[in-house]
C-alpha positions in Angstrom: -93.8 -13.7 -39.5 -96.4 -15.8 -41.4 -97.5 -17.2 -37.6 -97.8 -14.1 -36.4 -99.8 -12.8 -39.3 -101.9 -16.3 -39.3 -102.8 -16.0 -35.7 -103.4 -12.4 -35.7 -105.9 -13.7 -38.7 -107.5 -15.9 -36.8 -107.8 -13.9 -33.6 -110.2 -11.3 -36.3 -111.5 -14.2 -37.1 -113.0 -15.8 -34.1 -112.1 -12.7 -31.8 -110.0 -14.4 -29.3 -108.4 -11.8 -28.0 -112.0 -11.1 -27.0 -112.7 -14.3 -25.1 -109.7 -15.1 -23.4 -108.4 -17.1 -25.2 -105.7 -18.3 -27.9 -105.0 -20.5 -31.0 -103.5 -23.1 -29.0 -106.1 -23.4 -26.8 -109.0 -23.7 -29.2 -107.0 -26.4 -31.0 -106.5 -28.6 -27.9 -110.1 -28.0 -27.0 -110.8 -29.1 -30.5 -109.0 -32.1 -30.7 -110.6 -32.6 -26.9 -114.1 -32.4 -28.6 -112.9 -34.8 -31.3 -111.8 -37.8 -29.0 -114.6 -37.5 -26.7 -117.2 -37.6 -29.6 -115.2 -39.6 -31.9 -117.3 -42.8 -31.2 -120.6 -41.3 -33.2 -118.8 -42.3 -36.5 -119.4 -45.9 -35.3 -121.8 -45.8 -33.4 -124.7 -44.0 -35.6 -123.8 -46.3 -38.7 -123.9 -49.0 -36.6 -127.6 -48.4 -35.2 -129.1 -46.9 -38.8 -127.7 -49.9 -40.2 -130.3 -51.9 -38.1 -132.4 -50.2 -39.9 -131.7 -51.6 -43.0 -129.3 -48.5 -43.9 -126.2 -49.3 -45.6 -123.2 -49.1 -42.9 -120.3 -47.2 -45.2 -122.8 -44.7 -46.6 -124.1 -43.5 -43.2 -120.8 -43.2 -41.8 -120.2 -41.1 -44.5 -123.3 -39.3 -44.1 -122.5 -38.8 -40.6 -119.1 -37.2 -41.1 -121.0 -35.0 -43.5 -123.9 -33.6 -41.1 -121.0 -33.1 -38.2 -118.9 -30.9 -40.5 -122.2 -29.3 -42.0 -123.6 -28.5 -38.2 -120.7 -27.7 -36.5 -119.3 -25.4 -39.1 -122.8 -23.1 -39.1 -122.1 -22.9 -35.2 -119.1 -21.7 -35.5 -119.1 -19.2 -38.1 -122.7 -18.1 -37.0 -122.4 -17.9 -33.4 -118.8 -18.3 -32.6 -119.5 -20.7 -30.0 -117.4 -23.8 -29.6 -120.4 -26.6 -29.9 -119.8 -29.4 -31.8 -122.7 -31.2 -33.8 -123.7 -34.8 -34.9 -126.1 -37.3 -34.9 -127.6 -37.2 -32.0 -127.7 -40.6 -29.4 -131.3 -41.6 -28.6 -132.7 -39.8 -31.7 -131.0 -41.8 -33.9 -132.2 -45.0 -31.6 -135.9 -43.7 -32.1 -135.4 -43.4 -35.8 -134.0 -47.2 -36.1 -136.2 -48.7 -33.5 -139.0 -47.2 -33.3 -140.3 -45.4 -36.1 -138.6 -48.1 -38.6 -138.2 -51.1 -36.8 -141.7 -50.9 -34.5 -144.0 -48.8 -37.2 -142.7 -50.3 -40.1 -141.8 -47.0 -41.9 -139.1 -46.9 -44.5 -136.0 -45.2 -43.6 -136.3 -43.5 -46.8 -139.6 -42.1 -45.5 -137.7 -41.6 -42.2 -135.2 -39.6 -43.5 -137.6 -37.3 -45.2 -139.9 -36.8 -41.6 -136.2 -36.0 -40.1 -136.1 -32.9 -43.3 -139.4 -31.9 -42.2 -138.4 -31.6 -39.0 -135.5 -29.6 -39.7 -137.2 -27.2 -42.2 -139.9 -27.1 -39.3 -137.2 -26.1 -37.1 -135.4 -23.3 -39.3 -138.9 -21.6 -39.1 -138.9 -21.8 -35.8 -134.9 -19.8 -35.2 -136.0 -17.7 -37.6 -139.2 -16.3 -36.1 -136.8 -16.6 -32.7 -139.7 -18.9 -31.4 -137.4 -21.5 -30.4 -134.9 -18.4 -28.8 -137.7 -17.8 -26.7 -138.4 -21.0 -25.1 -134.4 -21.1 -24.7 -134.7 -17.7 -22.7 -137.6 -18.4 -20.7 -136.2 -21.5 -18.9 -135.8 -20.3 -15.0 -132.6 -19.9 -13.6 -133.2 -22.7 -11.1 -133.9 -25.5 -13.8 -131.2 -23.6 -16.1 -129.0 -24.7 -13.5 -130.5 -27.9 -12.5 -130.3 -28.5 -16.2 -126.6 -27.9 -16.5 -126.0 -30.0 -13.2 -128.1 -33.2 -14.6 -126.2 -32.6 -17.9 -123.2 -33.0 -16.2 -124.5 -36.2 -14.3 -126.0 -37.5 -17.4 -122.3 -37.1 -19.3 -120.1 -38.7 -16.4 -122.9 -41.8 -16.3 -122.5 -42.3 -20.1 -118.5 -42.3 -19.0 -119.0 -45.1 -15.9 -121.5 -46.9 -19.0 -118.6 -46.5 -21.7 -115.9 -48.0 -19.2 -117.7 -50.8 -18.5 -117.6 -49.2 -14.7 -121.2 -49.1 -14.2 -123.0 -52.4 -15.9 -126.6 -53.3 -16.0 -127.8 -55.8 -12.9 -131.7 -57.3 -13.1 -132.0 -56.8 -9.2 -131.0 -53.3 -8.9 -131.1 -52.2 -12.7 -127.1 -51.1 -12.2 -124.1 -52.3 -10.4 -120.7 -51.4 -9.9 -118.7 -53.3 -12.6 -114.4 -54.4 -12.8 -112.4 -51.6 -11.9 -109.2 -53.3 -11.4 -108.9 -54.9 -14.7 -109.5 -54.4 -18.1 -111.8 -51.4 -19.6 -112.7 -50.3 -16.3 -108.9 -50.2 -14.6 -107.5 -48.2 -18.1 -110.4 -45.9 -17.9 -109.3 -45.6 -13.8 -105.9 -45.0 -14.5 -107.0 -42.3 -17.0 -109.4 -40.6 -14.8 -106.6 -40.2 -12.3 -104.5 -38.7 -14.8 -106.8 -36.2 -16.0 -107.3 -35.5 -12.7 -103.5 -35.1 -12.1 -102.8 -32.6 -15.2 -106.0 -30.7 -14.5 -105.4 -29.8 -10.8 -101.7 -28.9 -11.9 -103.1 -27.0 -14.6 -101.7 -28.4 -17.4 -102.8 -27.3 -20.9 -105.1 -30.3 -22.4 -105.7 -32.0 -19.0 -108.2 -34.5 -21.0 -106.9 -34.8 -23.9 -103.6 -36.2 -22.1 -106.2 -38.4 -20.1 -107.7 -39.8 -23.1 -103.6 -40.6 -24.2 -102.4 -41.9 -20.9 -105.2 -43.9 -21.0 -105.2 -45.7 -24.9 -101.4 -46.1 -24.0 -102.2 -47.8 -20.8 -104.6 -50.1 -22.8 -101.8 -51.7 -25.1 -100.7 -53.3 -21.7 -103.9 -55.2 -21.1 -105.2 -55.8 -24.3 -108.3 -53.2 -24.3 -106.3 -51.0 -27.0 -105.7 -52.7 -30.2 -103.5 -51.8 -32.9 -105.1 -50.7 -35.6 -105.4 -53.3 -39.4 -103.7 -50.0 -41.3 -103.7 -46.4 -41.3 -105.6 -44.9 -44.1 -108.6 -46.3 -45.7 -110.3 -44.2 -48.6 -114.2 -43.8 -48.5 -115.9 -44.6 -51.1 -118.3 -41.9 -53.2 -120.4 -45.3 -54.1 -121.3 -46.3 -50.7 -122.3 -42.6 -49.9 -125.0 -42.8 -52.7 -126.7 -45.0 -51.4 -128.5 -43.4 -48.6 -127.2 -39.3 -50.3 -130.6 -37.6 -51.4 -132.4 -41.2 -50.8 -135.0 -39.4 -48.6 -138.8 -39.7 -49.5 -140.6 -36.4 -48.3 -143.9 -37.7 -50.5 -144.8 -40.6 -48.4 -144.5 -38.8 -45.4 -147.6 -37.0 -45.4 -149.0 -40.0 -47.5 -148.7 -42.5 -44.7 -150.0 -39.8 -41.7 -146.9 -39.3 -40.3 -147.4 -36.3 -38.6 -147.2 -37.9 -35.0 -143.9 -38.8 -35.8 -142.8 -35.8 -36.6 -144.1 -33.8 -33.7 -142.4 -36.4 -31.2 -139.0 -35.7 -33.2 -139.7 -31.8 -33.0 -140.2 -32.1 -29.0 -137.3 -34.7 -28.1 -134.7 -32.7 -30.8 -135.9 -29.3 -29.2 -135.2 -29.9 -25.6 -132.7 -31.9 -26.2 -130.5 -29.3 -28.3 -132.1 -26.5 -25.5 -130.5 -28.1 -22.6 -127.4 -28.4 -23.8 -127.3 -25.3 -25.3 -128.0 -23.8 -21.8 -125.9 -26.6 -20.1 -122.7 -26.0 -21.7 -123.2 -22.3 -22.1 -123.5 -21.9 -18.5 -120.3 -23.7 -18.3 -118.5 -21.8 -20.4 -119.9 -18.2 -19.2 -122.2 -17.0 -21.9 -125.1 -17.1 -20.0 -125.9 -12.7 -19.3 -127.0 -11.4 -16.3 -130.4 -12.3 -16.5 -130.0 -15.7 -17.5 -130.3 -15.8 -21.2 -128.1 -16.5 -24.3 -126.9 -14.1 -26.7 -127.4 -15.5 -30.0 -129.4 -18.2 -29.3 -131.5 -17.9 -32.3 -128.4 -18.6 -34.4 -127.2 -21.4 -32.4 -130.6 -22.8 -32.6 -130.7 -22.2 -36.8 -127.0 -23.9 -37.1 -129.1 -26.8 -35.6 -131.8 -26.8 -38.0 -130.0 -26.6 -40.7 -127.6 -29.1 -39.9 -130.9 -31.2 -39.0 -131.7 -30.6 -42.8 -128.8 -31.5 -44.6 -128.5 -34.1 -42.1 -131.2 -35.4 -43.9 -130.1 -34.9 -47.5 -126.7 -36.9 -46.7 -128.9 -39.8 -45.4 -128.5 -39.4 -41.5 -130.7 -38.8 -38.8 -131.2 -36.0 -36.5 -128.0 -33.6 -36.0 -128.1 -32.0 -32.9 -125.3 -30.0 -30.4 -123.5 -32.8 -28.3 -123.1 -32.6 -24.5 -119.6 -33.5 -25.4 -118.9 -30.1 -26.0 -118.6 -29.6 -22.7 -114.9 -31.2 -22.7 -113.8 -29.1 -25.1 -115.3 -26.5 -22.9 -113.4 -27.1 -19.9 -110.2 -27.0 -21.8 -110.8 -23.8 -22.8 -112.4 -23.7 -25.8 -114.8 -20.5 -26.7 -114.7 -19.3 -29.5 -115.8 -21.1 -33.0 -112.1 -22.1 -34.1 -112.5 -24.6 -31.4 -115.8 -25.8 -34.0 -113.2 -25.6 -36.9 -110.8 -27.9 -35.5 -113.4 -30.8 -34.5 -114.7 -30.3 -37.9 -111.2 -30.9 -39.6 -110.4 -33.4 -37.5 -114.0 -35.7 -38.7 -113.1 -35.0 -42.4 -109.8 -36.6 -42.0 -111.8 -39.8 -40.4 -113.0 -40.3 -43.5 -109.2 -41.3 -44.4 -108.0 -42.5 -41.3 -110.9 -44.0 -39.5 -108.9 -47.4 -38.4 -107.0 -44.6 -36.4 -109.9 -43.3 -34.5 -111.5 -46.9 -34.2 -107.9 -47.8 -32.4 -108.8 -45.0 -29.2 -111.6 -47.4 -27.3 -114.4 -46.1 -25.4 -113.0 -46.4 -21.9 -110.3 -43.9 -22.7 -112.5 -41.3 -23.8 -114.7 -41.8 -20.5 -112.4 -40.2 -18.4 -113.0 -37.2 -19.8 -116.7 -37.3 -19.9 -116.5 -38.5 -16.2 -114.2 -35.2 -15.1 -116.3 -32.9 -17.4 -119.3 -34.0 -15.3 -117.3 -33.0 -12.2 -117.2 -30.0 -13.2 -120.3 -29.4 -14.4 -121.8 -30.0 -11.1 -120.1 -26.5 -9.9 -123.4 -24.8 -11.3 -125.6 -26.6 -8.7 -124.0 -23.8 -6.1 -126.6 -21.3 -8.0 -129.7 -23.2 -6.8 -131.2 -20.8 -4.5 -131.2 -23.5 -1.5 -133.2 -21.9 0.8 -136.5 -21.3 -1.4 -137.4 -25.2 -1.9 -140.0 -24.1 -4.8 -136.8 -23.7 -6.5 -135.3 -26.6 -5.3 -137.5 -29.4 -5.8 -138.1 -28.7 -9.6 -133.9 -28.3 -10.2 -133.4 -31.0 -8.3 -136.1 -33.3 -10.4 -134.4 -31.7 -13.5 -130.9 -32.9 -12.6 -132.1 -36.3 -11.3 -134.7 -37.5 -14.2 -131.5 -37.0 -17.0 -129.4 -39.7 -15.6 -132.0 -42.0 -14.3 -134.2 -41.7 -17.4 -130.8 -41.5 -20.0 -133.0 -38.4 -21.6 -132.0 -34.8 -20.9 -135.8 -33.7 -22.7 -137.1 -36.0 -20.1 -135.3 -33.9 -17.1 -136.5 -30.9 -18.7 -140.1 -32.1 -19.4 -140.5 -33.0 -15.3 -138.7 -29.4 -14.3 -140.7 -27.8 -16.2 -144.2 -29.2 -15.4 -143.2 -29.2 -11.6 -142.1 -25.3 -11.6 -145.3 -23.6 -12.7 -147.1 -26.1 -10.6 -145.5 -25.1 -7.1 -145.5 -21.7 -8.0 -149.1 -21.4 -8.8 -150.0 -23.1 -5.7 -147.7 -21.2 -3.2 -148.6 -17.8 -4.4 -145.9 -16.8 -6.6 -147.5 -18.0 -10.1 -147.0 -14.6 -11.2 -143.5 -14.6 -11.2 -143.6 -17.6 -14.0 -143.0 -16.4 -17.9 -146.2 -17.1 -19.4 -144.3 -19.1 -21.7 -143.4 -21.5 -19.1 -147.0 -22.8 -18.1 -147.5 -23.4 -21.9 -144.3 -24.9 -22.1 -145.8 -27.1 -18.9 -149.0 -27.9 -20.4 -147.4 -28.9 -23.4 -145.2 -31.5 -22.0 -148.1 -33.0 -20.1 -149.6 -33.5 -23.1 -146.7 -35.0 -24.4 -146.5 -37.9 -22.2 -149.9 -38.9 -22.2 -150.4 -38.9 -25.7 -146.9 -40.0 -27.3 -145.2 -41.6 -24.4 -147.8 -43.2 -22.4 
């Protein structure tokens, strides 16, 4: 009685009678999400911490902006995207902006609150909706389709499958032994369940294949189980931002890159995954994509506050996605599942990178499905999707892939007669990114 009484709760909740879907479902997808972007509580410490950022207090900050993100997505939109510190970002703040410029991460930290003030200005005026909704359909899909690329190469990269190689820039790495054969043997068992339909097809990848890794040696058992964080280590970097200096120092470059990078970036996955998962209407655009676009400023914001850099929606999503996550309980779940890292991280450290790929690899697979609505036989549609899809892999930036489709689509259009079928918004959009890569990136 109380299960029936709990789901019927939940299915009010998150309306998933409405969407297909179940409690059981969402919680798989959830715990999908969870594995396959389990690694950013490592990773992002790891790379802030070159920046002279204390390692326990950003992984605490972290956890923090995940939870803080994720749970305004879900309860806002009820949409099953997942946020967190987002890759390349966070490389830009440690690298570039701290380690190249010389700015303070303190100062840092308080461009990345700009930012995401910036940014809530922007949902709430639906400014940044309308650049969402005024991507074609051709580089929406191209955009999904490189997305999809983009996630199964960070999969091959994570496996140790694909490796870098001076002469050709990549090579085909060991796929008989170590990381690479445990993520193989996973891949084929995700592929197994999923054809057979089984309920949490990756997530019983990502298991088959941290089991298989106890047999040679790429899964390690874990030091303990539980290890407590510590409220100490988060105040050192909690509230540390300096918002003063930032206009002090003429830092206003700086932000504008992070505004442009952050807003394409969280745009094409928004569209990527969405198209995925269906929510996409007839015309193309997103319902509620102003407050999908707000649950990323703010988490951007308090981001900020916790002492982390930009929090963005992940791509990884997208596995939770194909298990049948959509609704924001899916959200809920990944969220529950990061505050209990902050007790039992040694568990989550234990599941290595090459099990999770399988799951990104096979999520890409199936994100290439949406390259079928390419209109194939009008090649000013064509070329610009299929620059869009191409630059995001080869590049390893999804803005980048966006940046290309969009100053390519106006272009051919203009010059073949059809310029008036372009959104105005589209040759600003164009001219804007131009811009952007002669004055910030070249």
């Amino acid at each position: 009685m109380d299960q029936v009484s709990s789901d019927g709760f939940l299915d009010n909740v998150f309306a998933l009678s409405d969407n297909n879907t179940d409690v059981k479902t969402e919680v798989v997808a959830g715990i999908t999400t969870f594995m396959t972007m389990a690694y950013i509580v490592i990773v992002n410490p790891a790379i802030l911490s070159d920046a002279g950022m204390p390692f326990e207090g950003v992984f605490i900050a972290t956890v923090a902006g995940i939870i803080l993100g994720t749970l305004c997505m879900a309860f806002l939109t009820n949409y099953p995207f997942a946020l967190a510190s987002g890759m390349g970002l966070n490389a830009f703040f440690a690298y570039t902006v701290v380690g190249q410029m010389g700015v303070a991460w303190q100062v840092a930290l308080g461009i990345i609150f700009i930012e995401g003030i910036l940014f809530i200005i922007l949902s709430v005026t639906r400014f940044r909706e309308m650049v969402v909704n005024s991507i074609p359909m051709c580089l929406k899909a191209g955009i999904s389709t490189g997305i999809g690329l983009f996630i199964a190469f960070i999969g091959f990269q994570n496996a140790g499958i694909i490796q870098p190689y001076e002469a050709t820039m990549v090579t085909l790495g060991e796929i008989f032994s170590g990381e690479g054969l445990v993520a193989a043997v996973g891949l084929v068992a995700a592929g197994i369940f999923y054809v057979r339909k089984v309920k949490g097809a990756l997530l019983l990848g990502i298991i088959v294949a941290t089991l298989f890794g106890f047999i040679n040696g790429v899964t390690s058992l874990p030091e303990g189980i539980a290890a407590a964080p510590s409220m100490a280590d988060w105040s050192e970097v909690l509230f540390e931002l300096d918002i003063g200096s930032v206009f002090q120092f003429g830092m206003i470059a700086v932000i504008i890159s992070f505004l442009f990078v952050d807003l394409f970036d969280t745009a094409g996955t928004l569209v990527g995954v969405s198209q995925q998962a269906g929510y996409l209407d007839e015309e193309g655009n997103l319902p509620k994509a102003s407050r999908a676009l707000l649950s990323d400023a703010i988490g951007t914001t308090g981001g900020a506050l916790f002492g982390t850099s930009t929090v963005t929606t992940y791509i990884e999503s997208a596995s939770g996605v194909a298990e049948g996550g959509r609704t924001g309980l899916t959200g809920v779940v990944v969220s529950g599942l990061f505050f209990l890292t902050l007790f039992f991280r040694p568990l989550v450290e234990m599941v290595p990178g090459a099990a999770t790929a399988p799951a990104l690899i096979l999520v890409g697979a199936l994100m290439m499905t949406n390259i079928t609505k390419i209109e194939w036989d009008d090649f000013s549609e064509v070329l610009p999707a299929f620059l869009t899809m191409v630059v995001m892999p080869f590049a390893y930036s999804i803005s980048d892939g966006i940046a290309v489709g969009f100053i390519v689509y106006p272009l051919i259009k203009l010059f073949t007669g059809e310029g008036d079928e372009v959104h105005w918004l589209v040759y600003v959009l164009g001219i804007l990114f131009v811009t952007y890569f002669l004055w910030f990136r070249i």
